[in-house]
N, C-alpha and C positions, 0 to 999 in steps of 0.2 A: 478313566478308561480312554479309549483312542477314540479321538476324533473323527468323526467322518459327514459326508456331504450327504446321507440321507434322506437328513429331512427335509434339506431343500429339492433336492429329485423329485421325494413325495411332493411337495407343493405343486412342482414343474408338472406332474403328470395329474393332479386332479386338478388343472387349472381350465375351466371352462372353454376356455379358446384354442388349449393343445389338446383336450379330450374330442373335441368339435374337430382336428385336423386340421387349424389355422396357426399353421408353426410358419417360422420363415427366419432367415437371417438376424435380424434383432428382435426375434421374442423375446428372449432373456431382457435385454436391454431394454425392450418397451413395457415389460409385465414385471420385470425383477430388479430394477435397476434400483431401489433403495435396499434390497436385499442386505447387505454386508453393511456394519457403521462405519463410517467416518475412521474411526479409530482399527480396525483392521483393515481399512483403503491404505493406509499409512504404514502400517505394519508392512502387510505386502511389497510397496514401493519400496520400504530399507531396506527387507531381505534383497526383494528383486535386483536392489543397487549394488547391494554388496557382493551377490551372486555376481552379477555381469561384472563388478571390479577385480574378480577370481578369472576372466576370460583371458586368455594370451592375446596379444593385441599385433605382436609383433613389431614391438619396440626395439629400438637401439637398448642394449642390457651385456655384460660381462660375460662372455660364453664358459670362463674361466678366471681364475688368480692368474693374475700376471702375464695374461694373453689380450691381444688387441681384440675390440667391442669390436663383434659383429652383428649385421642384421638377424633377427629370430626369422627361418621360416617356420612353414606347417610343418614340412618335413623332420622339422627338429622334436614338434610341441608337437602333433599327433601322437605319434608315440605309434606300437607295432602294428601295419595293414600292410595288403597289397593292393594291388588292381590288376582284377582278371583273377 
């Protein structure tokens, strides 16, 4: 079946100190922080690496065969907006 973050929600909301209304910036971090193993902390970081190695960096790269290397802008790799 599909995956999902439920049961930790559930955890997060019958946890004594968020049902109490003592939430704040690092709850997660201070009550949940062994939450996930080791072994999905790692999973995560490859996907995450390999995802940000998919980002346009705007490298020196071939605009074309047989045409002179230009810089990438945004304007090239956005792809179609306007402004306004």
């Amino acid at each position: 079946g599909i995956k999902t973050n439920i049961a930790f929600l559930r955890d997060i909301i019958v946890h004594p100190e968020f049902v109490s209304g003592k939430t704040y910036t690092s709850f997660l971090d201070d009550h949940f922080s062994g939450y996930r193993s080791e072994t999905d902390r790692r999973k995560f970081l490859s996907q995450a690496l390999v995802a940000a190695s998919l980002i346009p960096t705007g490298t020196v790269a071939p605009k074309a065969v047989g045409k002179k290397e230009e810089f990438i802008t945004p304007w090239q790799t956005l792809g179609s907006w306007r402004v306004g």
